[in-house]
C-alpha positions as CSV (number, residue, x, y, z in Angstrom):
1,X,93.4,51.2,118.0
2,X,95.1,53.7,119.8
3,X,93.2,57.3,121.6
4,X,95.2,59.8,122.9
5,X,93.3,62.2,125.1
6,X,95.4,65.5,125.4
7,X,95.3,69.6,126.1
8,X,97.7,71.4,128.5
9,X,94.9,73.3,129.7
10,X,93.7,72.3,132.9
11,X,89.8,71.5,133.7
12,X,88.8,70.2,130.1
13,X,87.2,66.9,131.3
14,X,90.3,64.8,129.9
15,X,90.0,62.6,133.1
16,X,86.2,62.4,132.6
17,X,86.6,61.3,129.0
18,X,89.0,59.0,129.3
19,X,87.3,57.1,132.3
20,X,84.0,56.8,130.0
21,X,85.9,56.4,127.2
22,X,87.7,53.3,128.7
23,X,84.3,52.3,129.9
24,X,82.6,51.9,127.2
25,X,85.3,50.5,125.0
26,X,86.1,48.0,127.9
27,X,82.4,46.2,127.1
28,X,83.5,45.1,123.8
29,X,87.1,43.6,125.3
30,X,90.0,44.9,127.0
31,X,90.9,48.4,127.5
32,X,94.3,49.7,128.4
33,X,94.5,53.4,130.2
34,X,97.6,54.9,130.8
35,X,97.6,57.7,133.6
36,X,100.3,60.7,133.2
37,X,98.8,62.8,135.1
38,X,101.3,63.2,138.3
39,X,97.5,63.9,140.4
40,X,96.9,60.4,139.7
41,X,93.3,61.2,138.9
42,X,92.2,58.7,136.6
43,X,93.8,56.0,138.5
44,X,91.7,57.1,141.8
45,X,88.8,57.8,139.2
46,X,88.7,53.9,137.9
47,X,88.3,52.9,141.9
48,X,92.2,52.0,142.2
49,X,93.9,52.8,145.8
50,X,97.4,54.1,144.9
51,X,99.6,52.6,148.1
52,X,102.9,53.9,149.2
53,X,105.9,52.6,146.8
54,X,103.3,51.7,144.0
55,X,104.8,51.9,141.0
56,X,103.7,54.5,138.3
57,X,104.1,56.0,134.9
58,X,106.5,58.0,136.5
59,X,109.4,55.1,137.5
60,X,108.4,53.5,133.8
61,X,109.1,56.9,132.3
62,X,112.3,57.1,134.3
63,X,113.1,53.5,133.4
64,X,113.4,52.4,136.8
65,X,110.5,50.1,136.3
66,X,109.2,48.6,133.3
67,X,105.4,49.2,131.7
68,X,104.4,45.4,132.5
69,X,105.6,46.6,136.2
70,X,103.2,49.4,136.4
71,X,100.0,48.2,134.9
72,X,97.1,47.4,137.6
73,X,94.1,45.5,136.5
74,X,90.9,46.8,137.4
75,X,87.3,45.7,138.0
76,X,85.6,44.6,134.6
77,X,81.9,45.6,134.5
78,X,79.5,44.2,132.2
């Protein structure tokens, strides 16, 4: 199944949604969130500390990394 969470529109709740929606999905197996946002919100929202050189959407979008490259796991809660 794939949910894509969009609106140019700033201030919506997209972030919100997403990190609830992945929450909740997550409890039944895995969940996969991609974060486009150049802010980088939903990746500081899901607890993950974004370090200098990390890779990003951004360098998979621009091909200089790969997808596998720029995943990060995070904590599973029951």
């Amino acid at each position: 199944m794939i949910i894509a969470c969009a609106n140019q529109k700033g201030g919506v709740a997209k972030t919100t949604r997403v990190i609830c929606l992945g929450g909740l999905l997550v409890k039944t197996g895995s969940c996969l969130v991609v974060d486009l946002d150049p802010q980088g919100n939903l990746t500081t929202g899901l607890g993950v500390e974004v370090k200098e050189n990390q890779i990003t959407s951004y360098e998979m979008i621009t091909e200089r990394a790969t997808a596998k490259d720029a995943l990060m796991a995070t904590s599973r809660h029951p």
